[in-house]
FIMI-395384 format. One record per residue (C-alpha): y, x, z; residue in one letter. Coordinates in pm, whole numbers, plus 50000, padded with zeros to 5 digits. Layout:
# residues N
> y;x;z;aa
> Y;X;Z;A
...
***
This chain:
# residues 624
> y;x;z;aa
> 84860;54877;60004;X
> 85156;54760;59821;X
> 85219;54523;60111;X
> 85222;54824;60387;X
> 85423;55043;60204;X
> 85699;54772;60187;X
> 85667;54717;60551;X
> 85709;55093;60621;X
> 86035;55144;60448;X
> 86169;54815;60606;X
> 86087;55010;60947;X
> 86252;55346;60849;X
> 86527;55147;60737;X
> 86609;54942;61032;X
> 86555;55267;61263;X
> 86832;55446;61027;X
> 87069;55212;61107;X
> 86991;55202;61445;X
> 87042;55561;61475;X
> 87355;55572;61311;X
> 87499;55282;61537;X
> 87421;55499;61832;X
> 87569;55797;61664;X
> 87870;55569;61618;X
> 87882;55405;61928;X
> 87850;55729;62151;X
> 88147;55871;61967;X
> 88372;55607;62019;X
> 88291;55631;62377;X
> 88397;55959;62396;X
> 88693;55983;62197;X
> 88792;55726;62445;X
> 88691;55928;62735;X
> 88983;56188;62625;X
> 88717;56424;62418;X
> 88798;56565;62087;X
> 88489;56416;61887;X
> 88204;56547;61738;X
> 88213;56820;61507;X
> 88583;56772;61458;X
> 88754;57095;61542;X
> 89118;56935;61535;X
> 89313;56618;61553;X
> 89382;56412;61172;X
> 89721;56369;61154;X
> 89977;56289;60859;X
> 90229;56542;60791;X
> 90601;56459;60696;X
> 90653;56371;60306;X
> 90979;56378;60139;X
> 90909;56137;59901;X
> 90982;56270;59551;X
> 91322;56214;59333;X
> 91335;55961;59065;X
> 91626;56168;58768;X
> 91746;56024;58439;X
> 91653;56270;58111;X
> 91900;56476;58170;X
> 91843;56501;58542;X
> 92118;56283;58698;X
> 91981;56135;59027;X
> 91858;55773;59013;X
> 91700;55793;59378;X
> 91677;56026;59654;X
> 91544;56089;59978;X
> 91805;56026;60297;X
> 91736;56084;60650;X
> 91823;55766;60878;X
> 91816;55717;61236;X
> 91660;55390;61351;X
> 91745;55207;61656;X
> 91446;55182;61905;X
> 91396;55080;62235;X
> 91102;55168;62535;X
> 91132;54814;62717;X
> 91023;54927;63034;X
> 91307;55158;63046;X
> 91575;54900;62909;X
> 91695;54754;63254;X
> 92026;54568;63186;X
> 91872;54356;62905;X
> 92185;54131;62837;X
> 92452;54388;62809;X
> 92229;54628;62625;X
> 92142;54335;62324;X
> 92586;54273;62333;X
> 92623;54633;62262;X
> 92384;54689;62045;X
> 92439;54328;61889;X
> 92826;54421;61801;X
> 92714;54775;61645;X
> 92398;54636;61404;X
> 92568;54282;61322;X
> 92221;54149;61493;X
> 92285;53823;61681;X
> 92257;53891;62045;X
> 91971;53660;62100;X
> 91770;53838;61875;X
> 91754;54141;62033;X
> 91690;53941;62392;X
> 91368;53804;62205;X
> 91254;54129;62096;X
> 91300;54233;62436;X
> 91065;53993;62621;X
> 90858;53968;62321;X
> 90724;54342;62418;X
> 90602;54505;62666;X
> 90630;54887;62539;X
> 90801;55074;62207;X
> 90997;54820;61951;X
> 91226;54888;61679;X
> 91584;54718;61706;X
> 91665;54850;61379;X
> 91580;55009;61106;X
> 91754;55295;60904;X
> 92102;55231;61039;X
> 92411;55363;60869;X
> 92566;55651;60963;X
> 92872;55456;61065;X
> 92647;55259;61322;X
> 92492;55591;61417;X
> 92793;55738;61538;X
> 92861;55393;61751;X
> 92531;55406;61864;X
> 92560;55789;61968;X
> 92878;55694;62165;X
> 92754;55420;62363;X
> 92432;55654;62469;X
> 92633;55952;62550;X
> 92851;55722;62833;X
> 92474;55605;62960;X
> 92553;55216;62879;X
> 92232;55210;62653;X
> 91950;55294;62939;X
> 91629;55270;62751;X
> 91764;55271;62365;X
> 91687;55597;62128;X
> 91768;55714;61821;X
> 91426;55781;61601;X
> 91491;55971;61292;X
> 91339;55804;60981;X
> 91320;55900;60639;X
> 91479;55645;60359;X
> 91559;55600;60024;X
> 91968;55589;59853;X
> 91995;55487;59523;X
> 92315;55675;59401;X
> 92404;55471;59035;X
> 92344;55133;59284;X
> 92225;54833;59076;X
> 92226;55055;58738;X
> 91878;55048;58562;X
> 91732;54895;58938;X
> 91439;54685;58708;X
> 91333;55041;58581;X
> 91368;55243;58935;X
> 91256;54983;59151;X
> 91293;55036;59538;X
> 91113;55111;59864;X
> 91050;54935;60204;X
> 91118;55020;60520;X
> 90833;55299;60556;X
> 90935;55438;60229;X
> 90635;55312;60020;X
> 90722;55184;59686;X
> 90729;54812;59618;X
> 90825;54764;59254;X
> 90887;54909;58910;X
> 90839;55281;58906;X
> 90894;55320;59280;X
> 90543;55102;59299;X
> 90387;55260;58982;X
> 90437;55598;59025;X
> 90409;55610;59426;X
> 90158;55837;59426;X
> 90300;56087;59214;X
> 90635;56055;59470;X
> 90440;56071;59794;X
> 90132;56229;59779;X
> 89849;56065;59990;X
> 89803;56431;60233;X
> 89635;56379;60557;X
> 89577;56709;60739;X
> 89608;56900;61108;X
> 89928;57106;60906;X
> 90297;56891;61021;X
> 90441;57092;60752;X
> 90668;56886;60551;X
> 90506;56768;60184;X
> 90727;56719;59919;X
> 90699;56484;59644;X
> 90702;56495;59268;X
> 91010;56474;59054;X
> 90989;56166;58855;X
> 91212;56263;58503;X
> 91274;55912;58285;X
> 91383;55872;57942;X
> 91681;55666;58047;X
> 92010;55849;57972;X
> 92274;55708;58295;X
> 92588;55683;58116;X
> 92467;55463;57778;X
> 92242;55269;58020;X
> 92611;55196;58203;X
> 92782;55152;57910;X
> 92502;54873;57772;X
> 92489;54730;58122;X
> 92888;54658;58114;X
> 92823;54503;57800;X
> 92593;54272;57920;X
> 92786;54202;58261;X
> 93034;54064;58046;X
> 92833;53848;57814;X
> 92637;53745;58126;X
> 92940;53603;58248;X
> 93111;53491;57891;X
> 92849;53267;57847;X
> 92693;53131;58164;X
> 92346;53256;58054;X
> 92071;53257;58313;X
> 91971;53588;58181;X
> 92112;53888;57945;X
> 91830;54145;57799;X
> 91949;54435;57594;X
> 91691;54738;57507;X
> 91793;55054;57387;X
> 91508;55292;57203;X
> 91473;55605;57001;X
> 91394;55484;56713;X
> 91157;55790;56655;X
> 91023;55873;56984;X
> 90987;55522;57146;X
> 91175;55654;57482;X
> 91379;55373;57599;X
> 91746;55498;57636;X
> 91865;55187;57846;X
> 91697;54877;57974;X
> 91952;54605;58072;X
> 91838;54304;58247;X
> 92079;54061;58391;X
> 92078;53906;58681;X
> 91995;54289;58895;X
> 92028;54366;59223;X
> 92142;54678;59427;X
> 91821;54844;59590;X
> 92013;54962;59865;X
> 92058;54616;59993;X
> 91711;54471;60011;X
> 91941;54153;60134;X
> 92046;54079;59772;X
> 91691;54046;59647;X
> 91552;53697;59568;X
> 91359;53515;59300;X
> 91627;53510;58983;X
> 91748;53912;59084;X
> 91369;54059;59129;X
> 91222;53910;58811;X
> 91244;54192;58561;X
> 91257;53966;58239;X
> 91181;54197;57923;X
> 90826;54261;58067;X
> 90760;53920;58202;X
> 90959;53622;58024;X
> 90797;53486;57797;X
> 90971;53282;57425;X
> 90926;53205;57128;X
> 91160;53473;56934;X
> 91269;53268;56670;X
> 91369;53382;56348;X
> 91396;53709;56443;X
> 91010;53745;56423;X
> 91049;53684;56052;X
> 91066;54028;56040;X
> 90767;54122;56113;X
> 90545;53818;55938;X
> 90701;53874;55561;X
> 90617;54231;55666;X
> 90277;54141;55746;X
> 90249;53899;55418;X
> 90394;54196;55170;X
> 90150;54453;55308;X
> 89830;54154;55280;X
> 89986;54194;54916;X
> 90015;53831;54889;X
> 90346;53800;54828;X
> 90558;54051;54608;X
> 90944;54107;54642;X
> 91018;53922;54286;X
> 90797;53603;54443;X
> 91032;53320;54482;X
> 90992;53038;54687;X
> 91179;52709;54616;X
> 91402;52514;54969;X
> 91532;52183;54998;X
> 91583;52217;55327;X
> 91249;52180;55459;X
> 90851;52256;55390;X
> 90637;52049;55315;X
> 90237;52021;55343;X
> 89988;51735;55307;X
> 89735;51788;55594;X
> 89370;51691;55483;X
> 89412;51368;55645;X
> 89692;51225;55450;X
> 89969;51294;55707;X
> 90275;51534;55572;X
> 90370;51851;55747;X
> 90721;51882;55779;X
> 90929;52153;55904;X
> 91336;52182;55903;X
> 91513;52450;55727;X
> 91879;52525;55823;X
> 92004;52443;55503;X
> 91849;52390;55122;X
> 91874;52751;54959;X
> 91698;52680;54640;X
> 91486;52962;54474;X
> 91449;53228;54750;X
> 91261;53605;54713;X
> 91159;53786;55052;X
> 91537;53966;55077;X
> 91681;53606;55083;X
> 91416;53474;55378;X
> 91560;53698;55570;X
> 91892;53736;55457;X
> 91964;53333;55515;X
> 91697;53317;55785;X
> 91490;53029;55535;X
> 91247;52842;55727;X
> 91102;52684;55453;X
> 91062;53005;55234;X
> 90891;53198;55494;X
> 90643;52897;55616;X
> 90576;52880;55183;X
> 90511;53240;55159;X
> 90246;53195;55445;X
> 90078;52969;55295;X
> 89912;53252;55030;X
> 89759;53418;55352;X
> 89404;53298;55561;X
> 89489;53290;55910;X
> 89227;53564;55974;X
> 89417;53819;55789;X
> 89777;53682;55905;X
> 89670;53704;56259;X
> 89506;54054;56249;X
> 89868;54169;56060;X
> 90088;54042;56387;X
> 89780;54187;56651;X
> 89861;54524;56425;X
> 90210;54508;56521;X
> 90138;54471;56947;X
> 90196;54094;56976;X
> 89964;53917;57210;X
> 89902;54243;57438;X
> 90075;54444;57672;X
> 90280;54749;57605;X
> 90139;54918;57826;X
> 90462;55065;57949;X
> 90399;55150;58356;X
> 90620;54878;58483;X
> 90463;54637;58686;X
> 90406;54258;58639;X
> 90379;54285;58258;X
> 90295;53970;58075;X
> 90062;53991;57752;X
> 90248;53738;57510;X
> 90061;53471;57361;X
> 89912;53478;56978;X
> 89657;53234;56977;X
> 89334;53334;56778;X
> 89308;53112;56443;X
> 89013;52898;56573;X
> 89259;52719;56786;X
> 89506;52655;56509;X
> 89628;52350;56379;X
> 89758;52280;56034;X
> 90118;52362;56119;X
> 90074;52669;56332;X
> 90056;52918;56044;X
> 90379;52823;55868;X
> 90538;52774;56257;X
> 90410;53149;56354;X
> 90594;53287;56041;X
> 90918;53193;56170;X
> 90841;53272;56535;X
> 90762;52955;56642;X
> 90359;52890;56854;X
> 90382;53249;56948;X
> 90535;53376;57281;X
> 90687;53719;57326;X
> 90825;54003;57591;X
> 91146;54165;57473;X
> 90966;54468;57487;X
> 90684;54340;57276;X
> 90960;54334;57005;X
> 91073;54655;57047;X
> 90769;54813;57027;X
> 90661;54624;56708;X
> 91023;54764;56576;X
> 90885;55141;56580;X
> 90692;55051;56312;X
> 90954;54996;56082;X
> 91141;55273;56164;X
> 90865;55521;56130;X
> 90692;55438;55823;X
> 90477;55199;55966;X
> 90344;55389;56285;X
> 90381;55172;56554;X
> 90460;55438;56882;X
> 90406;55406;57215;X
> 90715;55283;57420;X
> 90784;55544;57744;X
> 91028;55496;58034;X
> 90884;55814;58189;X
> 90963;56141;58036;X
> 90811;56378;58255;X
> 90657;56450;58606;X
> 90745;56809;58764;X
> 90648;56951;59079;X
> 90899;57043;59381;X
> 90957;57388;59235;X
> 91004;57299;58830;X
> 90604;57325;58733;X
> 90492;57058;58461;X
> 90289;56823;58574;X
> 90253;56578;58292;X
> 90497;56521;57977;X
> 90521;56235;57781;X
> 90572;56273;57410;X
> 90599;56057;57075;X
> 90294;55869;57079;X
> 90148;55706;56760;X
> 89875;55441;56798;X
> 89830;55352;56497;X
> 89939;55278;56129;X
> 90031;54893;56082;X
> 90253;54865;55716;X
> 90224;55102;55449;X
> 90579;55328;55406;X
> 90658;55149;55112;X
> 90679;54828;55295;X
> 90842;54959;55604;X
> 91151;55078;55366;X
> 91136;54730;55203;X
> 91167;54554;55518;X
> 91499;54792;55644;X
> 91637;54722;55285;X
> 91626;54317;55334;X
> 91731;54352;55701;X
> 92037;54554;55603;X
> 92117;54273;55364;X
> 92157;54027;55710;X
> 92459;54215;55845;X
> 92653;54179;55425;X
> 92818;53901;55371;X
> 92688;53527;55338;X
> 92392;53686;55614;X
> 92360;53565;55945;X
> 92405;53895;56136;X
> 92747;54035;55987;X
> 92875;54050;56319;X
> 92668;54314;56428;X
> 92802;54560;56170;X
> 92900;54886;56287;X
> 93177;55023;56077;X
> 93078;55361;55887;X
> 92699;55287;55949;X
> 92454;55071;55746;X
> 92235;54830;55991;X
> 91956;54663;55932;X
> 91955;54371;56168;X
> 91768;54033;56229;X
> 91906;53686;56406;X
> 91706;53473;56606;X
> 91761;53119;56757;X
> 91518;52901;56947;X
> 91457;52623;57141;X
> 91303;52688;57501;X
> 90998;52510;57663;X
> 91136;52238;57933;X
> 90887;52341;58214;X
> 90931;51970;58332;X
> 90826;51836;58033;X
> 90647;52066;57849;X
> 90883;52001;57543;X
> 91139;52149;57327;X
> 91477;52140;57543;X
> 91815;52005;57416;X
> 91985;52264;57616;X
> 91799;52546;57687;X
> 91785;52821;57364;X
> 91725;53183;57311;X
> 91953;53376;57132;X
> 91839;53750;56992;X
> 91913;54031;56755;X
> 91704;54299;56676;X
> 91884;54605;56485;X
> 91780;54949;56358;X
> 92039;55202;56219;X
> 92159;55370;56029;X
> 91900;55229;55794;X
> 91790;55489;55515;X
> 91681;55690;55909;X
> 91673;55478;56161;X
> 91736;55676;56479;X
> 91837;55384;56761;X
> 91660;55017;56777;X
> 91829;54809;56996;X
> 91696;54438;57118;X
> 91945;54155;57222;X
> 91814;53889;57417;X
> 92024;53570;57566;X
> 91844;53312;57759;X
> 92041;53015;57807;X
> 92346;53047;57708;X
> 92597;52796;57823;X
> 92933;52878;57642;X
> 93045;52783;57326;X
> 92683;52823;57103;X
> 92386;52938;57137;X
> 92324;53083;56799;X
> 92177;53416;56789;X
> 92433;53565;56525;X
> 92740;53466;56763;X
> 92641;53518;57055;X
> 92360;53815;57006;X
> 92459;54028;56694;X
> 92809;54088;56830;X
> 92622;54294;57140;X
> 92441;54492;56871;X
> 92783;54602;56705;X
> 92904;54648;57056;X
> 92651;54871;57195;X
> 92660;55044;56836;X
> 93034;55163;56850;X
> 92927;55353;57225;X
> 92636;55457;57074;X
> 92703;55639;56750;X
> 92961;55891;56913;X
> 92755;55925;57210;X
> 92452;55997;56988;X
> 92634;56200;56733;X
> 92527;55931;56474;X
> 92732;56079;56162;X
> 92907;55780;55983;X
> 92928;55708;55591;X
> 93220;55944;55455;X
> 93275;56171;55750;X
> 93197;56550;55694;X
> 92933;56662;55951;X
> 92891;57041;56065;X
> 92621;57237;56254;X
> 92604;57482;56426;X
> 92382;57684;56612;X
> 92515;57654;56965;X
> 92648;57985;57069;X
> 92933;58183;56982;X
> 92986;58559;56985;X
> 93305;58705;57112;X
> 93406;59045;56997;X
> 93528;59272;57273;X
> 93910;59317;57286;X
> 94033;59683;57267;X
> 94367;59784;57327;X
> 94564;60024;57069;X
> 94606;60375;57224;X
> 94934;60471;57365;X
> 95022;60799;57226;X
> 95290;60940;57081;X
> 95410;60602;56941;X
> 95423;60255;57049;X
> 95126;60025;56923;X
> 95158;59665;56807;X
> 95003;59489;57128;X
> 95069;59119;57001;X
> 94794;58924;56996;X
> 94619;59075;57274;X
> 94542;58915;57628;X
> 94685;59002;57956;X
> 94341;59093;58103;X
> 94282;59361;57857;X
> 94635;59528;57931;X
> 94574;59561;58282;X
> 94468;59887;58327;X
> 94795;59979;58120;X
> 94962;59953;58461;X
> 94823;60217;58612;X
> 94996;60421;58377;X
> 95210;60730;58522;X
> 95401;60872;58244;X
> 95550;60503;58094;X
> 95615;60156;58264;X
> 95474;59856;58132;X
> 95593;59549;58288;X
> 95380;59193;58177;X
> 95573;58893;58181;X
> 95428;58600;58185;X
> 95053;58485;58110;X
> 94833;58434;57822;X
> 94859;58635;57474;X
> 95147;58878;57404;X
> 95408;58700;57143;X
> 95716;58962;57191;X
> 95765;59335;57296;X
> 96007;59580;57366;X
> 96047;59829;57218;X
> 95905;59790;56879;X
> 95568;59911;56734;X
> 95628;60281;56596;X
> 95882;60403;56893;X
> 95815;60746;56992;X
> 95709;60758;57307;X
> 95914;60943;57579;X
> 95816;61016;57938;X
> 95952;60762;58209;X
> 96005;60510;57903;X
> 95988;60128;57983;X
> 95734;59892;57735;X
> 95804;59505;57846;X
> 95561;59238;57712;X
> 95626;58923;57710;X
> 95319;58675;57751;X
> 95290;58257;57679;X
***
């Protein structure tokens, strides 16, 4: 029974298909027999799309739609083949042979170029309209211009030749830009407006900055990351080397490689910051906790062999403010010691490291935090001063929101908002909490012992900002030699993470130089000077009020009161004071003269206030 029953649903199966295939098969033949299909009442077709803008938070255009002409040619038509590919090989700077290959390559339509410039178009245009180009047309195309040029291009991205995103938001948010329609309408679609947090003029500002360190110290790469402090919207995001995404030409491997979502490193010192944070909120370690340097720790390993690793210099008794303060080694491998790995571990997962951001850019790497079962002796007291552990420079950043906001770590955004063609909200992106990492107590702890780094005998007193307390953070390290697997001689990051002013913090900003090949490599030379840099264009631009200076609000508008002019009666007012468009209609006077002289504000008239006033009289007013 069981056995028949199988048997008949194999049959009804294998005459399903069957049908279908015919169903198939018989349509194909006669779409291809010139009839319209079955059951479809009219032909699928894709409309035009203006693909969407991409605007900076205050709506300054990052990238807009263009309309190109592209060169194409019917070959059939194209009948002097040499003098046509001369021509046309003078106008597009394509080499003359090129265009003969494309030529007896195909047999129909083929594009010669694609998206010309307008300069090209008019040469183009020229050559058509005295008949030399028999068989060559002009196809309008839509592209893509990218007004600020190489500004912020890791964040915009760019398109390809049929205007489909290929990287960074341009890739991440294509859909939102041009919307997949297919329909029988060939009205034109227009795209979404893509709003980001970055503000154009400090992302210039930070980007000439880092042009010139770039090129100061012969680094292979420059990373600088400006946030709001409380929002997590990145303000600028500077990676150097860039590349203009109007020029596809100046893409390659070293310009395309958006570095503070994908490079990895060990942060160095820097990530001090957040492992004494981690060990004061386990509560093993209190602020009055001293721990004694002699210029390096020291462990016995259960085997017999020592653990030893270098401290910069032998600082004696130090408390968690000094750790940071002199950047100890030793102190802050000894104060990990009063930790399990478990619980140090889930502290730094707390703060982000070890996953992605989740910020929509794409090619993210996660970081690396190994889990404790994999550690070795050393790796505990090497984590705590950011060695063992690998990083994104927008890992750091986002761990950095939790000090600023009482231990909430926030989301990071690039995107502010999405709107539709006509203004309507399509999505917004606010302040996003995830969750809380350090207790507020901590959090101001950690700001207090930072802002000791940039006072004197600290290794970040470069990056102070004058008027503003900073709370800053050095880092050095040695890089991975991907040749040899080991620590280079030559190759170092150097970083600096700051937060100001630091009783509020309203700006984080990340420093990042890989490789630098000037006169040292050491974070505080090299790195905290960009913080105190960037700082100086930032607290103006920000409205950041300084220590001592005497801030005022004010609501935004101002009322005007309406200017009346004194009757003239039987005696001469007093019109100083009063502006020229309010005397006007004095002119049309019949019984006196007024003559105004000059523009501006009356300052002197004649005659004086109180003359009687006689018919035919003259009143001059003299204006500045």
């Amino acid at each position: 029974m069981t056995e028949n029953l199988r048997n008949r649903r194999f049959r009804i199966v294998v005459i399903s298909l069957g049908v279908c295939s015919l169903i198939i098969l018989l349509q194909f033949g006669y779409i291809m027999l010139g009839g319209e299909g079955i059951g479809i009442d009219s032909q699928i077709s894709l409309p035009p799309v203006e693909r969407g803008p991409i605007l900076d938070r205050n709506g300054r255009i990052l990238a807009i739609q263009t309309k190109l002409n592209s060169v194409s040619a019917w070959v059939p038509h194209v009948t002097q083949r040499e003098e046509t590919s001369r021509i046309l090989g003078e106008i597009l700077s394509i080499p003359e042979e090129q265009i003969l290959e494309k030529f007896k390559n195909s047999t129909g339509f083929v594009f010669i170029k694609r998206k010309i410039s307008p300069t090209e178009n008019s040469k183009v245009l020229a050559q058509l309209s005295e008949g030399k180009l028999e068989g060559i047309s002009l196809v309008p195309e839509f592209g893509r211009n990218y007004p600020a040029k190489s500004t912020a291009s890791h964040v915009i991205g760019y398109v390809g030749v049929d205007n489909i995103g290929l990287d960074a938001l341009e890739y991440t948010f294509n859909q939102e830009l041009t919307p997949p329609v297919i329909g029988s309408s060939q009205e034109m679609v227009y795209g979404n407006q893509l709003f980001l947090t970055i503000d154009l003029p400090l992302q210039e500002a930070v980007e000439k900055i880092a042009e010139d360190t770039f090129r100061e110290n012969k680094a292979s790469s420059v990373m600088i990351i400006v946030a709001s402090a409380k929002t997590g919207d990145i303000l600028a995001y500077t990676s150097l080397p860039n590349y203009d995404p109007n020029n596809l030409s100046s893409l390659n491997p070293s310009t395309m490689k958006n570095k503070p979502i994908s490079l990895l490193y060990e942060p160095g010192s820097v990530f001090k910051v957040f492992s004494m944070a981690s060990l004061l909120e386990l509560g093993v370690v209190q602020e009055e906790d001293t721990f004694f340097c002699n210029g390096y720790y020291e462990k016995q390993a259960p085997d017999g062999k020592l653990v030893r690793i270098n401290c910069l210099g032998r600082h004696g008794n130090v408390n968690v403010r000094d750790i940071l303060k002199y950047s100890c080694n030793a102190g802050a491998a000894y104060a990990s010691d009063r930790a399990s790995s478990e619980a140090f571990y889930r502290m730094l997962k707390l703060f982000g490291f070890g996953e992605a951001t989740g910020i929509p850019l794409n090619g993210e790497e996660t970081g690396t935090l190994r889990p404790p079962r994999t550690w070795s002796i050393r790796s505990k007291p090497t984590i705590a001063i950011g060695q063992e552990v690998a990083v994104t420079a927008i890992q750091m950043v986002k761990a950095a929101t939790a000090l600023a906001n009482e231990g909430m770590l926030l989301q990071p955004h690039i995107v502010k908002k999405i709107l539709t063609p006509d203004g309507k909200l399509v999505k917004e992106y606010t302040r996003e909490p995830i969750h809380q990492v350090i207790s507020p107590s901590t959090a101001r702890k950690i700001l207090e012992y930072m802002a000791s780094v940039t006072e004197p005998g600290g290794t970040a007193t470069r990056a102070q900002i004058p008027g503003i307390r900073v709370s800053a953070k050095t880092g050095t390290a040695q890089m991975v030699d991907p040749q040899t697997g080991k620590y280079s001689d030559t190759a170092f990051i150097a970083s600096c993470l700051a937060l100001f002013p630091t009783d509020s913090p309203q700006v984080i900003v990340y420093a990042v130089v890989e490789s630098p090949k000037g006169d040292s490599y050491f974070g505080g030379r090299i790195a905290a000077p960009l913080i105190q840099k960037v700082g100086e264009f930032l607290v103006p631009y920000l409205g950041i009020p300084r220590e001592g200076e005497q801030v005022y609000s004010h609501p935004g508008t101002l009322t005007v009161p309406r200017v009346t002019v004194p009757p003239l009666d039987h005696t001469v007012p007093d019109f100083t004071g009063l502006p020229k468009k309010a005397l006007l209609p004095l002119l049309s006077r019949k019984d006196v003269k007024v003559i105004l002289n000059g523009s501006g504000w009356v300052y002197k008239q004649t005659p004086p206030p109180g003359t009687p006033v006689k018919p035919g009289m003259e009143i001059v007013l003299e204006l500045r």
